[in-house]
N, C-alpha and C positions, 0 to 999 in steps of 0.2 A: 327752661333748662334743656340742657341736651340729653342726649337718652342714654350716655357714657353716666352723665349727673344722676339720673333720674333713679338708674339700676342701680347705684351705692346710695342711694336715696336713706335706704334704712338703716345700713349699718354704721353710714355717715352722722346721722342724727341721731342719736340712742338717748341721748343724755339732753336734746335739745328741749324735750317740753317741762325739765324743771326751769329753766329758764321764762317761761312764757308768759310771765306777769305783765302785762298792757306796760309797760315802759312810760316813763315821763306823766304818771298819775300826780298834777300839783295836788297840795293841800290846800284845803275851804281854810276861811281864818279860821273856821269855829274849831276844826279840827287843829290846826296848829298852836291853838290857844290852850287845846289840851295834851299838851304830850309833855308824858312825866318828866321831871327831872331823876336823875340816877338813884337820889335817897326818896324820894316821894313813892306812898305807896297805891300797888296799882287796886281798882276798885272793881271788883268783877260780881254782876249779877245772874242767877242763873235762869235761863227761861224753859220752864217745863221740867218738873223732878221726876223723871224717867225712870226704867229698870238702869239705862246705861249710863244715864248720870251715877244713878247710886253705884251701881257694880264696878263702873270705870273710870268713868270722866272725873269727878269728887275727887276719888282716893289720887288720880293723877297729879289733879293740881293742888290738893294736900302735900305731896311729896316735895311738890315742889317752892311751895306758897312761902317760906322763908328765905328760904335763899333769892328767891326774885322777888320779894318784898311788894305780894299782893295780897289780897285777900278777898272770900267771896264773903258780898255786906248782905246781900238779897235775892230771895226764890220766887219768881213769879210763877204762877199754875191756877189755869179755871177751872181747878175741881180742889175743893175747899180741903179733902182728905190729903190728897198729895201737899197741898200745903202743910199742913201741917205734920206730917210724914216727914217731908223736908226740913224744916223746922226740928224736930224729934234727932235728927242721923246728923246735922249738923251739931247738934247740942252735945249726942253723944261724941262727937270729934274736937271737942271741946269749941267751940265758933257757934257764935250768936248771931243770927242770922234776922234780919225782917223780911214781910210779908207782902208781895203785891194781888192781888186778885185778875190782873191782866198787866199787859204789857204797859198800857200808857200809863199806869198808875207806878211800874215797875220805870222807867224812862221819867218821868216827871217827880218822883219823891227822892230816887236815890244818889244823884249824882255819880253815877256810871264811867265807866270809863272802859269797859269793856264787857263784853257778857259771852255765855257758853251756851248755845243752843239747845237742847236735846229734845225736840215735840216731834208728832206725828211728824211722816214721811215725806206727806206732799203740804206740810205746813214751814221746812226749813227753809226755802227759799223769800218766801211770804217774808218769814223771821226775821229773814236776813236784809230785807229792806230796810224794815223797821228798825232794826238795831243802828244801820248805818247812819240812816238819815235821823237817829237822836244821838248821835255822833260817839258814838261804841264800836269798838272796832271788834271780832268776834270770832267764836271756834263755833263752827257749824256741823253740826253731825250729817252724815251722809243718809240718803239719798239727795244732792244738791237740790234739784226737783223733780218732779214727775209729768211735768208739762212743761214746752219748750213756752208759754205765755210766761212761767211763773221764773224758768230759767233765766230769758232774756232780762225780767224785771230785776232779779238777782243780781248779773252782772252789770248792767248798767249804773246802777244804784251805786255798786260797790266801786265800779270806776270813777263814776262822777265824785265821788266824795272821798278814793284815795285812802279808806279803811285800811288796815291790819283783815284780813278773813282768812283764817286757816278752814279748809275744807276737812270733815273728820277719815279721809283715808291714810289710816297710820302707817302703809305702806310703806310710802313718800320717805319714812323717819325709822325704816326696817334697818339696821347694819348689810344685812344680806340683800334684801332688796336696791339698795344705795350700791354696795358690791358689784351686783349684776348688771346696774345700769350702766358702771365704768366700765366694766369687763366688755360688754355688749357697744361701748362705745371706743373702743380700742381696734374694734374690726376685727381681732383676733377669733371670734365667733362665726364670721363672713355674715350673709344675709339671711333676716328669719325666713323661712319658706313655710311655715306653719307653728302656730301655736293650738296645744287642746288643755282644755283646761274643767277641773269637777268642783263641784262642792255639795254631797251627799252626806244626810244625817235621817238618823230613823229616829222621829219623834215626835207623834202625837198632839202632843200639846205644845209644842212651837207656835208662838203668839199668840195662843189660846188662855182666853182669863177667863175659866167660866164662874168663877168665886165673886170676884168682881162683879162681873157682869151681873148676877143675879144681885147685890148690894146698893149697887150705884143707883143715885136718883136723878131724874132731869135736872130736879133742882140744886142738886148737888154743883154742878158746874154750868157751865156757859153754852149750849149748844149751837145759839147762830153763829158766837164768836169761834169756835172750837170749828166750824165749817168755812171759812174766810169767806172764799168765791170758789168754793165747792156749791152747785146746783141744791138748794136747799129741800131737804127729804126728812119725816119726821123723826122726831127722838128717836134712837136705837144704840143702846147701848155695844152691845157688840160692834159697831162701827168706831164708836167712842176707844174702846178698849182694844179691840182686835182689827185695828183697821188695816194692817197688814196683810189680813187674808180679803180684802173689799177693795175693788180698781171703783173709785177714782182714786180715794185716800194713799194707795198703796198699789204697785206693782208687782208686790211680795220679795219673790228671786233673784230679778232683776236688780232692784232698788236694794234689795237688804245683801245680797251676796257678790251678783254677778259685778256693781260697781267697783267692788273692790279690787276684784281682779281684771276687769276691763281695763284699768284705771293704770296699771303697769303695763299695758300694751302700749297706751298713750304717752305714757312715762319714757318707757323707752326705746319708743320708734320717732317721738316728735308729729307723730300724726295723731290729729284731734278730734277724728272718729272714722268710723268705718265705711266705705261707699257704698255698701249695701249689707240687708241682714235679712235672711229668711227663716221664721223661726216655728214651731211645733210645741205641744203640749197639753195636761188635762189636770182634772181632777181625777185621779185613778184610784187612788189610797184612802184619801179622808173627806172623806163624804158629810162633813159636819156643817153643810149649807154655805160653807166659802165661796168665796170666786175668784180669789188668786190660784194658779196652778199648784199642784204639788207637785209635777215633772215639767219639765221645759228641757227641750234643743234648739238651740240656735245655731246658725252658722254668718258668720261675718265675712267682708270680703276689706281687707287693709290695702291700703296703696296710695300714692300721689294720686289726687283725682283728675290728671288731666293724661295719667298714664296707665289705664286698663291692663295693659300689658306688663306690667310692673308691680308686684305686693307679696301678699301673702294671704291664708286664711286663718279665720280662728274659731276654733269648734267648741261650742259654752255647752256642755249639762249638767244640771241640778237636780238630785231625786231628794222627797222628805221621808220617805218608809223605807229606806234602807239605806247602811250610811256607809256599805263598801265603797272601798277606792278613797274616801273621806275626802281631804280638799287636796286639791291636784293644780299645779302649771307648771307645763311643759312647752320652752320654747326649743323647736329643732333647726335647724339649719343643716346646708351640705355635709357640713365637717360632724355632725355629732349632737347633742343634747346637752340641755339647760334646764335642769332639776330643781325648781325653787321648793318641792316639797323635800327634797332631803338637801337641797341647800349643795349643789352637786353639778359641775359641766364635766362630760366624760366624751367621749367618741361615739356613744351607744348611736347607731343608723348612719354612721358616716360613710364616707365615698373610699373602700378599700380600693387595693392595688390591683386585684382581679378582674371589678366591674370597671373602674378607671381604666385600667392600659385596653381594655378592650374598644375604648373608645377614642383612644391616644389622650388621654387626659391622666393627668398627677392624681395621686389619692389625698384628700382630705378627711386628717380624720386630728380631731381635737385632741390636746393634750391636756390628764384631768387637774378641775381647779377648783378648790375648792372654798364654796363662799362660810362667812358666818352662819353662826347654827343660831336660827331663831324659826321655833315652829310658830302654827298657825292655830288656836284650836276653835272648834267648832262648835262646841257647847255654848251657849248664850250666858252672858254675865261672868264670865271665868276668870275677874277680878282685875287688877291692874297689871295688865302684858306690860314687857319689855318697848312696845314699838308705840302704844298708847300714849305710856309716860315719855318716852323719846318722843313724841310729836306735840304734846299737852305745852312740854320744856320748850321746843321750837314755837311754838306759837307764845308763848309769855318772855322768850327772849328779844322775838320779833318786833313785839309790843312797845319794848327797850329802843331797840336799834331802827325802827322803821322799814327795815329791811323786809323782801318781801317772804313767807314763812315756805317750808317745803311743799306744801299743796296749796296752793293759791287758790283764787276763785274759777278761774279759768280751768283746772283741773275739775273742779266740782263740773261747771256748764259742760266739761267734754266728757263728762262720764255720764252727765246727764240725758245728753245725744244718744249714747249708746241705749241706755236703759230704755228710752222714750222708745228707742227706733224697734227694740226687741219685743215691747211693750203693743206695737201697732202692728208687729209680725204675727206675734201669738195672737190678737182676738182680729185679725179681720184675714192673716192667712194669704197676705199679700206679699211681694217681694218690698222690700220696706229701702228708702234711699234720703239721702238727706239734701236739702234746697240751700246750695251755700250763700244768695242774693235774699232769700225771704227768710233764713235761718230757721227751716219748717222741717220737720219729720213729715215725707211723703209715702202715703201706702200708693201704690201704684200712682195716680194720677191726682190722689185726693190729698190733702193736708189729712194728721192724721189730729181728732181733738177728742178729749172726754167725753 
């Protein structure tokens, strides 16, 4: 590229990494042996009955399950209670659901056709192998993965075999989000020179199950299986239930918040991760024996990687004991700001006529526009959003059309990157950069691994 190219780099591509689907994925026969006819209906199992299956995912493709003419037949879960919980919530939704005890039992009895993710954190990419290669194509809940070993197995899997995989960032299927990304792809924004971005909530018992915890038996579920190729450590419920706040299982911030909003950087810059991340943080607040952070700073550094002199930066923090500021991104540029919490581009820090002419330069300063009003909320479980059921819908029409869905898989692996890379900033305190030939998160000179 030339360096004319290199400097419209950003505001040239905005809109370019929804497009970024591996191109030219043929179909396996086995796979094109199954794909619906328009009246046939589709067969979807679910793997793992989550808080966010129940609270979101469910009631999503409820909404939607007649008019696209599917239905969920079966709930896998290695903990005998969740089964049957599942079992219970579907009955009251009137759907009669069966039972698998793991996945190969769930794959081998029900004749599938597609299934919905929702297990621990660093178990969705695992998942997502699994699901493909028994030829189910799949909605994956986010964090894609927590290790670039489990990311790369993820993407591969899914290319090789040419799946449907909606990654669970309902962003992708926001109206305002979608908005921003044309607007931003219009140029009329000019170049981002900085995005900051929050998401603060004061709340104690965030991932915390201690009712659970103290109920649950070993026997109760599976725990080598529930550990995949996590380093095996003995029974501990807490890890089982709360693995959220416990690195390997779980990143916490990063994996459960920061993806989300990473995720629209990638979105609409067409860059698939950041060339460096230095990042900061503790246990300051809740001292409840966790080991995920409950504060984190990050700072990222965006650009063509073969042009330093060319990007932007972007400043991530996250607090759990207090929830000012609440969830925040802000992308700024010359001309003014890009509000996605009030859904708002204004002029606010643009290039007046003062500081301009003093430099013989024009002022830039945005004219305001204003996107769809879809807020964001913060509370956990807060039922079926606008952007969920808009995304639930994208991926079961996808399923129809073959078509590739608004967060593909390659979306998942580049948020993945991000997390991973912030992930190996905070515990070893390194400047953290990414290997684009070994596809390695590097803490200074090391691969970074669990």
């Amino acid at each position: 590229m030339s360096k004319d190219t290199r400097r419209n780099f950003i505001k040239k591509t905005a809109i370019g990494a929804a497009g970024m689907y591996a191109g030219g994925l043929a179909m396996s026969a086995r796979s094109f042996a199954r794909v619906k006819g328009a009246n046939d209906k589709i067969r979807v199992g679910l793997v793992g009955f989550s808080n966010r299956a129940r609270g979101s995912l469910i009631p999503a493709f409820l909404a939607h399950q007649e008019a696209m003419n599917c239905e969920i037949v079966a709930i896998s879960d290695i903990w005998n209670r969740r089964r049957e919980e599942g079992k219970a919530f579907m009955a009251e939704k009137g759907v009669k659901v069966d039972l698998a005890r793991n996945n190969e039992e769930l794959y081998e009895k029900y004749n599938l056709d597609a299934v919905i993710i929702s297990t621990a954190d660093f178990q969705h990419a695992l998942h997502t192998v699994e699901a493909v290669e028994s030829g189910c194509d799949a909605y994956v809940e986010k964090p894609f993965a927590e290790s670039m070993e489990d990311a790369r197995a993820g993407l591969k899997a899914v290319k090789k075999t040419g799946k449907i995989v909606q990654i669970g960032s309902q962003r992708r299927s926001g109206p305002n989000y979608q908005a921003a990304a044309e607007y931003l792809s219009s140029g009329k924004f000019g170049d981002i020179t900085m995005v900051e971005m929050c998401w603060n909530v004061n709340q104690p018992g965030r991932w915390r199950r201690p009712d659970l915890c103290a109920s649950i038996k070993k026997e109760d579920t599976d725990w080598k299986r529930y550990l995949m190729n996590r380093p095996y450590e003995e029974w501990d419920p807490r890890k089982y239930l709360e693995y959220r706040l416990f690195w390997p299982y779980s990143s916490g911030i990063p994996g459960q918040w920061m993806c989300h909003q990473i995720d629209t950087v990638h979105w609409f810059t067409g860059l698939g991760h950041p060339r460096s991340c230095s990042a900061n943080g503790g246990i300051y607040a809740w001292k409840d024996g966790r080991k995920s952070f409950d504060t984190i700073t990050a700072a990222f550094d965006y650009g063509p990687p073969d042009d330093p002199g060319t990007g932007f930066q972007v400043l991530y923090t996250s607090r759990q004991h207090n929830s000012a500021g609440g969830t925040k991104e802000l992308y700024f540029s010359n001309g003014g700001t890009m509000n996605l919490s009030e859904n708002l581009v204004n002029s606010d820090g643009g290039l007046t006529e003062r500081h301009a002419s003093a430099m013989g330069m024009e002022p830039f300063l945005l004219e305001e526009y204003k996107l769809p009003t879809v807020y964001v909320e913060t509370a956990a479980n807060t039922g079926v959003d606008n952007m969920t059921s808009a995304h639930m819908r994208n991926w079961l029409e996808c399923l129809r059309s073959k078509e590739k869905p608004n967060a593909p898989v390659e979306a998942g692996y580049q948020h993945a990157i991000a997390v991973i890379m912030t992930t190996a900033a905070l515990r070893t305190g390194k400047r953290v950069t990414f290997d684009e030939k070994t596809q390695e998160v590097m803490a200074g000179n090391q691969v970074f691994k669990y």
